[in-house]
C-alpha positions as CSV (number, residue, x, y, z in Angstrom):
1,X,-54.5,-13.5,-20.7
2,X,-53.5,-16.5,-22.6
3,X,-55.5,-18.8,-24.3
4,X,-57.1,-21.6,-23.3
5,X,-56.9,-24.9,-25.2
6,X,-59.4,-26.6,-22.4
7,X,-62.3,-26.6,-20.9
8,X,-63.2,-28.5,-18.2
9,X,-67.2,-30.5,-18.8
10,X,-68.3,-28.9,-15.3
11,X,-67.6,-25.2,-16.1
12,X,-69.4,-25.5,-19.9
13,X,-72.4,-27.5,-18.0
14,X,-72.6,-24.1,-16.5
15,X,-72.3,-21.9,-19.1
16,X,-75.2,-24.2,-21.3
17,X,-77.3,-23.6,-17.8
18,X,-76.7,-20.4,-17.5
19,X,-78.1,-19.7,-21.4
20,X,-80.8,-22.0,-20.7
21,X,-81.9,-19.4,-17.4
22,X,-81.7,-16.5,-20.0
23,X,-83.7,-18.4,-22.8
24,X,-85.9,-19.2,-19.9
25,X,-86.8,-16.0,-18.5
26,X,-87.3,-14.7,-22.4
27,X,-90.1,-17.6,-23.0
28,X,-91.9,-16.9,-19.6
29,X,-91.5,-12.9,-21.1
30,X,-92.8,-13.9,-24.1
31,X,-95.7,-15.2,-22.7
32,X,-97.0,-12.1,-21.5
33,X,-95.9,-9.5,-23.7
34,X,-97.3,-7.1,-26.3
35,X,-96.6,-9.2,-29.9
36,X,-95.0,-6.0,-31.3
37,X,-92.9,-5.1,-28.5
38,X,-91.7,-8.9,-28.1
39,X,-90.8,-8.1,-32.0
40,X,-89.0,-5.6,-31.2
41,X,-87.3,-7.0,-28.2
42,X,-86.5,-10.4,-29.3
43,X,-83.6,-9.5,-32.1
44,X,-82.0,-7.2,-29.6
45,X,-82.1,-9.6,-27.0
46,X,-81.0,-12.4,-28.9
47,X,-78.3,-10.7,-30.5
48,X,-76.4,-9.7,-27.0
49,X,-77.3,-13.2,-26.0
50,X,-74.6,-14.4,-29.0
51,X,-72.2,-12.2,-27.1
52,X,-72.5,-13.6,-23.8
53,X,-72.1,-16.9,-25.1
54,X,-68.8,-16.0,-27.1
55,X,-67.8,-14.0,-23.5
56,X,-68.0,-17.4,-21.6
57,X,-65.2,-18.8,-24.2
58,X,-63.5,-15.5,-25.1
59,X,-60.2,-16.8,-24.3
60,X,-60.3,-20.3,-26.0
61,X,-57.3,-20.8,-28.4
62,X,-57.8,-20.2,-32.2
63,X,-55.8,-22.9,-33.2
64,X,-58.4,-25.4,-31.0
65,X,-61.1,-23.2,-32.4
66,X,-59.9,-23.8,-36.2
67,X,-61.1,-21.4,-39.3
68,X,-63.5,-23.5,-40.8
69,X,-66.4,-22.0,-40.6
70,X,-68.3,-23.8,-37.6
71,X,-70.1,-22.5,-34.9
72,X,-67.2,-21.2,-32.9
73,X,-66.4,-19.2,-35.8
74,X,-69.9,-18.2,-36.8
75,X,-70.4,-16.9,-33.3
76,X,-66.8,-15.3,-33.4
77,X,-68.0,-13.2,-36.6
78,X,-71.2,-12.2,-35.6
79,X,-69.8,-10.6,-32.1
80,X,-67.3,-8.8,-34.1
81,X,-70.1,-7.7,-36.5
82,X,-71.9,-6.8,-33.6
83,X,-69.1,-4.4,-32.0
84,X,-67.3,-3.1,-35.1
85,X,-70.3,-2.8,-38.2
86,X,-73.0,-2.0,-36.2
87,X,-74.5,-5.5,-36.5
88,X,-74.4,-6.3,-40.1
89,X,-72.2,-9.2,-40.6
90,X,-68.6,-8.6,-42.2
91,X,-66.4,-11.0,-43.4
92,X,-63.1,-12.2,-41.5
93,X,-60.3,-13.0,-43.4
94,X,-59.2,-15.7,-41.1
95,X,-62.3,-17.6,-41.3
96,X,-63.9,-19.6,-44.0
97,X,-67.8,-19.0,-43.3
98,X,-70.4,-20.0,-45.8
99,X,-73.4,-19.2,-45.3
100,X,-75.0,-22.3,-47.1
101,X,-73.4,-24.2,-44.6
102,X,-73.6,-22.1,-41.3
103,X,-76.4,-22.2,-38.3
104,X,-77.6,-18.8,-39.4
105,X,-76.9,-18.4,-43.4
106,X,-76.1,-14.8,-42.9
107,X,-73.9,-13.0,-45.8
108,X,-71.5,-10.9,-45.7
109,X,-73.6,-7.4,-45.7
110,X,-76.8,-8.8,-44.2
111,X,-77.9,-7.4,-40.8
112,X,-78.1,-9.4,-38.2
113,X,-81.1,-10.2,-36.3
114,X,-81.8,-12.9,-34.1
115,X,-84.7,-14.8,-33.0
116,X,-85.0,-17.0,-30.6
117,X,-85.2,-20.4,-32.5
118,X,-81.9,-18.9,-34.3
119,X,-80.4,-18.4,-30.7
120,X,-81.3,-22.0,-29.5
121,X,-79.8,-23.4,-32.9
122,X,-76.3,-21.6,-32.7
123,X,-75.7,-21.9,-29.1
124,X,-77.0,-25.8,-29.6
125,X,-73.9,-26.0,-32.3
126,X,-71.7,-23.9,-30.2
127,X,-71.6,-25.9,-27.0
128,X,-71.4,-29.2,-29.0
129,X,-68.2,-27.6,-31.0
130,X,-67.1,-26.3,-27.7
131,X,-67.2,-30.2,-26.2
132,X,-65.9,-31.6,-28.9
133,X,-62.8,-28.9,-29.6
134,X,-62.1,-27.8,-25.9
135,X,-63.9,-30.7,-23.5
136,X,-60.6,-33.3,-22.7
137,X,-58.4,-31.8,-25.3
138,X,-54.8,-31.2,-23.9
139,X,-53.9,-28.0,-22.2
């Protein structure tokens, strides 16, 4: 597939209310569960929630995207942490990622572990890097 260099504000409204379900069913979870299972639970949920979020945008252009180090990126690394380092964060070559200056502050080497205020924070940055990147850009 090729890349895409657009997104159109209808289909990312979508995606931000899709995520919002998610977070959504997770607080009314939260709610009700055990404390130490939600412990348990929440990091693991969290941390496939990053994934889904990157999978709605897997196919935006790296050249839109840019290499440095904002949310589109952050979310980019941590997926590929995710999939090829067994969830502790690896650096990328390709991206310049500071961890002083990113949602999370994660460094290279650090496992990753989300919770949900983390989730909310990224995924707040991502869709506004998304609109202002990909939303009315040329195709």
């Amino acid at each position: 597939m090729l890349s895409i260099s657009r997104y159109d504000q209808p289909y990312v409204d979508t995606c931000r209310a899709r995520i919002g379900a998610q977070n959504s069913a997770y607080d009314d979870l939260a709610k009700q569960a055990d404390a130490s299972a939600l412990a348990a639970f929440e990091p693991l949920f969290f941390n496939h929630m990053v994934m889904a979020l990157d999978c709605y945008f897997g196919h935006r252009a790296r050249a839109v995207e840019g290499k440095d180090g904002n949310a589109l990126n952050e979310v980019r690394v941590l997926c590929n942490s995710f999939i090829q380092n067994d969830g502790v964060l690896m650096a990328d070559t390709q991206i310049t990622l500071r961890p002083d200056e990113s949602q999370l502050g994660y460094r290279v080497g650090d496992r990753i572990a989300l919770a949900a205020a983390d989730f909310a924070r990224l995924s707040d940055a991502f869709f506004a890097e998304i609109e202002a990147r990909y939303v009315g850009s040329s195709a």
